[in-house]
C-alpha positions, 0 to 999 in steps of 0.5 A, a space after each residue: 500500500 502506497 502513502 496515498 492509500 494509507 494516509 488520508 489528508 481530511 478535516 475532522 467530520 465526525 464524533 469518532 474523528 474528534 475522538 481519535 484527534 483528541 487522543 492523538 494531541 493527547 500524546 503529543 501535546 506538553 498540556 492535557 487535551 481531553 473532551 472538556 477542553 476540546 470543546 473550549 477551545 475548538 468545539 464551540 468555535 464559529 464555522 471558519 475553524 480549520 481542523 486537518 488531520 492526516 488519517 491512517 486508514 491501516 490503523 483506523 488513527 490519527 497521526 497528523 494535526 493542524 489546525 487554524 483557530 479563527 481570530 478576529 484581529 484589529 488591523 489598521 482599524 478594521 476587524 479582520 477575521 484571521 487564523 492562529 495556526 495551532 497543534 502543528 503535529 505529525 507522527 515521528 514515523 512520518 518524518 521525511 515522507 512530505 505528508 505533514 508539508 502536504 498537511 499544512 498545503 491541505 488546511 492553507 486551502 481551508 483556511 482560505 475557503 474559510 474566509 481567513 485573511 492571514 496566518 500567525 502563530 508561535 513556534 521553535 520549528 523556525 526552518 520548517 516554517 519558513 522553508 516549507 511551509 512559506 512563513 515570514 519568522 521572527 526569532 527576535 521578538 518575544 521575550 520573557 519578563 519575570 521578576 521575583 515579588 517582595 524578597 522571597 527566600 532562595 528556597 522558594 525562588 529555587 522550587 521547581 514550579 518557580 525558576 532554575 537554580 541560576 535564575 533564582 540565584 540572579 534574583 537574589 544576588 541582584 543588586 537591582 532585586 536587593 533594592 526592591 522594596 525601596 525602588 518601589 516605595 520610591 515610585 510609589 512616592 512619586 507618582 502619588 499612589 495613595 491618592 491617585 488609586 482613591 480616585 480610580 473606580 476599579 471593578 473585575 469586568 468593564 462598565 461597557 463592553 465598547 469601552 475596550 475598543 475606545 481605550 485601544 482608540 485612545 492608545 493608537 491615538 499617542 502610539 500610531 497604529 498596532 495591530 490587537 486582538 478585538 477585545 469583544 465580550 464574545 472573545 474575552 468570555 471564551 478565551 478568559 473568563 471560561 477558559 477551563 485550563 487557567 483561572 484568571 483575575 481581570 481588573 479594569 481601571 476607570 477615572 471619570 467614567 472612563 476607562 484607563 486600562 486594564 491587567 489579567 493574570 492567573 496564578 499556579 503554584 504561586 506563580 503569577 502569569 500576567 497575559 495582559 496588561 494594557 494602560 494608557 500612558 506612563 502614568 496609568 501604567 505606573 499605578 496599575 504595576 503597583 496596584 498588580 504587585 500589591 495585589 499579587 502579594 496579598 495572593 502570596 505569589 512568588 513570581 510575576 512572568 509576562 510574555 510579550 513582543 518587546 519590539 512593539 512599542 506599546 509592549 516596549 513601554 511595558 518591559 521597561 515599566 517591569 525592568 524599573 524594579 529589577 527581574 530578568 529579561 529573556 528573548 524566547 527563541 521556543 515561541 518565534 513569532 511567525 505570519 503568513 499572507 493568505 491573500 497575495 499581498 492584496 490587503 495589509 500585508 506589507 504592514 503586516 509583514 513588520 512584527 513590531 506592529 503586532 502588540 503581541 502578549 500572553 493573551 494571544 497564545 491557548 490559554 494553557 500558561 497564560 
């Protein structure tokens, strides 16, 4: 039996395809894949979602996936529908016969069936990305931030969940992490924290959904332009608040009836995960990383990471806030960002193409870590 014959490339129709799929990521993936996240994350999505997979007809298996997950990005101030390309997976057994190229020729073609305008994702496999499967790759712009909270012992900078001995070590040691406390009380002090935060309205969702759109507005307005997620009640309710891996806190900031900015983060294990955090100038932001580290203290949190593309300036903005108190700033070669244009060039893809337009932090990734 040839490959043709034994491997079928397809998209998942049926109950016992999601099943097969499910056990096959369940193998492969470095989180949990079960039916209760299936249905979170790809089984309650809109028809534009893209689930191929290569089926071994000898074994009745799945042994390949690729997926496109439906995004509606903000691109030059248009809501634009787009895939996340996800679960890049194929069996070690096919390596070198050009099933998973094919694969992914396979769900390109869905993808633009299915009306999405480009591609985007995170990935280590920078080669194969570029070289077969027509990516644009960044390996230089997402970074990791992560800074120890308060002075915690070398002990519990040194537990497993935490950090590696050496980074624990580089907190400690630090003469910026010594300073801690009192850089912070400095800042704290100059920006008048007490009596600014008495003057802000704080609440765990916004007032009006429509509010988040006007603060990017606002944002875009002192920036230029930046490429965002549509921070929707449809997109925020799915991807935070019912999000069934991750338990999130969401704080929104509002003076004078207007909203300022926002943050959300999850905690595991004493390890706080900042996936957003968004303000709208210098000073907004000052209060809202006191306010976080405040809040994440009285939570008993060891560690705040964040995840983001430094080169975007609205996210530059915020590693260099982060970096005021000490931490560690690390580029992270395993998540490359990578994009695609899936319509020739036609719309937005020259601007598209520069990554330090795309304002990129946890928020965009699964939902498994932040």
């Amino acid at each position: 039996m040839d490959l043709s014959e034994r491997y079928k490339l397809k998209l998942v129709s049926n109950a016992d395809e999601i099943s097969k799929t499910i056990g096959f990521l369940d193998k492969v993936l470095s989180h949990r894949m079960n039916e209760d996240i299936w249905n979170w994350e790809f089984g309650l999505k809109p028809h534009n979602m893209v689930m191929s997979i290569i089926y071994d007809e000898q074994e009745s298996a799945v042994v390949g996936s690729q997926f496109m997950l439906p995004i509606y990005l903000v691109i030059q101030n248009s809501k634009i529908l787009t895939g996340k390309s996800e679960n890049s997976h194929a069996d070690p057994a096919l390596r070198g016969t050009g099933l998973f190229e094919k694969l992914y020729a396979k769900a390109v073609e869905d993808s633009v069936q299915k009306n999405l305008t480009c591609l985007w994702g995170f990935t280590p496999a920078l080669k194969v990305f570029e070289k077969k499967l027509g990516f644009l790759v960044d390996p230089g712009a997402m970074y990791n931030f992560s800074i120890a909270i308060g002075k915690p012992s070398l002990a519990e900078l040194s537990k497993k969940e935490s950090f590696p001995k050496y980074i624990a070590r580089y907190f400690y040691n630090s003469k910026k992490h010594r300073k801690y406390k009192s850089v912070r009380a400095i800042l704290e002090k100059n920006i008048d924290y007490l009596n600014e935060i008495s003057n802000i309205k704080i609440s765990n969702q916004p007032v009006n959904w429509n509010d988040l759109h006007f603060l990017y507005e606002e944002l875009k307005i002192a920036n230029g332009d930046f490429v965002h997620l549509d921070m929707n009640q449809q997109y925020v309710e799915w991807r935070i608040l019912k999000n069934p891996n991750l338990s999130y806190t969401t704080t929104f900031f509002y003076k004078s009836n207007v909203l300022i900015g926002y943050y959300v983060f999850s905690i595991s294990n004493r390890s706080a995960s900042l996936a957003d955090f968004t303000g709208l100038n210098q000073h907004v932001l000052e209060l809202m990383y006191i306010h976080l580290l405040k809040t994440l203290e009285e939570k008993s949190a060891v560690v705040l990471n964040y995840f983001g593309n430094r080169n975007n300036k609205v996210n530059a903005k915020n590693f260099a806030l982060f970096e005021k108190l000490g931490g560690l700033t690390q580029p992270n070669p395993g998540m490359a960002f990578v994009y695609r244009d899936l319509l020739k060039g036609e719309t937005n893809a020259d601007y598209l193409s520069q990554t330090n337009n795309w304002y990129l932090n946890g928020l965009w990734t699964e939902g498994f870590t932040y």
